[in-house]
Short mmCIF file of the C-alpha atoms (twelve columns), coordinates in Angstrom:
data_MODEL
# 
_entry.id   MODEL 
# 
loop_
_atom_site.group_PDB 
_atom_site.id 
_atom_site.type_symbol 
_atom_site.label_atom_id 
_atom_site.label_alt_id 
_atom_site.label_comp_id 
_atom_site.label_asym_id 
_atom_site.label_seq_id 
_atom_site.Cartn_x 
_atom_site.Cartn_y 
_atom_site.Cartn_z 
_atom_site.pdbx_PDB_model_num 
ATOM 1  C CA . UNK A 1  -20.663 -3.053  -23.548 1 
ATOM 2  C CA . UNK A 2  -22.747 -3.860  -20.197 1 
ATOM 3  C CA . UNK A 3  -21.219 -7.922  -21.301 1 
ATOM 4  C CA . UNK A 4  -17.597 -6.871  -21.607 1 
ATOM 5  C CA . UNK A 5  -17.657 -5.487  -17.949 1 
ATOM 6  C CA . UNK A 6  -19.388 -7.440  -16.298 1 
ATOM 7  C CA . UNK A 7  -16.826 -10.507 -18.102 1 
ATOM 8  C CA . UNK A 8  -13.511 -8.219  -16.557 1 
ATOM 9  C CA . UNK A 9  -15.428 -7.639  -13.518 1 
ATOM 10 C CA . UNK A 10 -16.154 -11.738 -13.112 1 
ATOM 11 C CA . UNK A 11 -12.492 -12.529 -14.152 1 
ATOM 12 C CA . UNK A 12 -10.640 -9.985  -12.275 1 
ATOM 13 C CA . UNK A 13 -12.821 -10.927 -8.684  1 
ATOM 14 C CA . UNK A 14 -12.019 -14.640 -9.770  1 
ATOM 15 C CA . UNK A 15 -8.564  -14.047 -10.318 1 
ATOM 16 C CA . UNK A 16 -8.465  -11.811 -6.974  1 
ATOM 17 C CA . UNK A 17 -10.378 -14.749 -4.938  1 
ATOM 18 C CA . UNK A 18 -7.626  -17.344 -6.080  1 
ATOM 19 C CA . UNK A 19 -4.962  -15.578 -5.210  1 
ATOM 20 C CA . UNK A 20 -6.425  -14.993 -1.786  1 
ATOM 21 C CA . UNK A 21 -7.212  -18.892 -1.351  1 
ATOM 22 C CA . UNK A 22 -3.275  -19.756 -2.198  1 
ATOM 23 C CA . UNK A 23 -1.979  -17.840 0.289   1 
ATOM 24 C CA . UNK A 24 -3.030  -19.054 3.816   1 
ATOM 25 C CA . UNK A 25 0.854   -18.484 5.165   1 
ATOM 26 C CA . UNK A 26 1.636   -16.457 8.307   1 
ATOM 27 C CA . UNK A 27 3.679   -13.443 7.527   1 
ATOM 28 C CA . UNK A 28 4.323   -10.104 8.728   1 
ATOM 29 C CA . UNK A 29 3.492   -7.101  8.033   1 
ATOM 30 C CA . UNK A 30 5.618   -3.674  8.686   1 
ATOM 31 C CA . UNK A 31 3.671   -0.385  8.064   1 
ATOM 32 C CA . UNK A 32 5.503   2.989   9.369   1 
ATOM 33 C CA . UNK A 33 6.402   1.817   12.704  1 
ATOM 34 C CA . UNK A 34 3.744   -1.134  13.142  1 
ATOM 35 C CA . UNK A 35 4.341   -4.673  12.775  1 
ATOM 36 C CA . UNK A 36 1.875   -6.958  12.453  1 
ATOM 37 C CA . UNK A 37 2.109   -10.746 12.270  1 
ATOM 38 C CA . UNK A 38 -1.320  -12.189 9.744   1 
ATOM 39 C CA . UNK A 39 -2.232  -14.338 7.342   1 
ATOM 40 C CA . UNK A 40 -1.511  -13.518 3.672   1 
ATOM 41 C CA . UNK A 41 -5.288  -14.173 3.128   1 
ATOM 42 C CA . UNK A 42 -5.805  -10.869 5.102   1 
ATOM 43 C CA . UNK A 43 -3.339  -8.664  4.018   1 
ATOM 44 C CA . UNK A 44 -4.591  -9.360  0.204   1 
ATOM 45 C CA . UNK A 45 -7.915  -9.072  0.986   1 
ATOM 46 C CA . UNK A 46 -7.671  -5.864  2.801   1 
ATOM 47 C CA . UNK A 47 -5.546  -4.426  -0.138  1 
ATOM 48 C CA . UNK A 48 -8.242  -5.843  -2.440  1 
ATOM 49 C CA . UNK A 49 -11.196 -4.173  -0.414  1 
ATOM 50 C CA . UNK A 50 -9.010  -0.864  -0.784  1 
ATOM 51 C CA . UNK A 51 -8.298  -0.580  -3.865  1 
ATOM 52 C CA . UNK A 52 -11.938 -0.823  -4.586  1 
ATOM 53 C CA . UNK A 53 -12.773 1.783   -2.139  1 
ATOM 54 C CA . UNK A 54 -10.061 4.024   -3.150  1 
ATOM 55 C CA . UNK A 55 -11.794 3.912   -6.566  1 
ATOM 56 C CA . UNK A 56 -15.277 4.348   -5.897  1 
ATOM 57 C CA . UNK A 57 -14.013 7.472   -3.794  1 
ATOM 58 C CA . UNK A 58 -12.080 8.836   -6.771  1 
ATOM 59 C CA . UNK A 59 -15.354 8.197   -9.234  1 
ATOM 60 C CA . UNK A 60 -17.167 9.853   -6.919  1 
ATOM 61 C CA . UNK A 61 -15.295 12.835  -6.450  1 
ATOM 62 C CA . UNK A 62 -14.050 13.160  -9.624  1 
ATOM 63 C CA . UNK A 63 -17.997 13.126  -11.018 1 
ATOM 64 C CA . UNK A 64 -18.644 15.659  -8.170  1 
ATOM 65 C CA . UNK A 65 -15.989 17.985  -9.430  1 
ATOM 66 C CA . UNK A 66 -17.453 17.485  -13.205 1 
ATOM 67 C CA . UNK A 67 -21.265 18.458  -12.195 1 
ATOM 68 C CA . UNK A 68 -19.791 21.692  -10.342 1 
ATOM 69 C CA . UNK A 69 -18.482 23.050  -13.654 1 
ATOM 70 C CA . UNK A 70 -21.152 22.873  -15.317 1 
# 
């Protein structure tokens, strides 16, 4: 089992890093009433970095809440 993830966990951060390296292009970015002009690069990487915090938080709490019950 300890294989299998740590295959999806090389293939998905591969898959995440070449999609990062293909797009170098300017763009911008509108976010409530923010615009920001970046690189593509950025904006995936940033979403990348969290999602994986946003799921380490939820594991987190989410163990938390299960210890408290018992």
């Amino acid at each position: 089992m300890k294989t299998f993830r740590l295959i999806v966990i090389l293939t998905l951060s591969l898959v995440i890093a070449l999609a990062v390296a293909q797009n170098t292009a300017q763009f911008q970015a509108h976010f409530l009433w923010f615009t920001v002009e970046m690189p593509a690069i950025l904006l995936l990487f940033l979403t990348a970095v969290g999602g994986f915090v946003l799921g380490l938080l939820v594991a987190l709490f989410m163990r938390g809440g299960a210890q408290s019950k018992l």
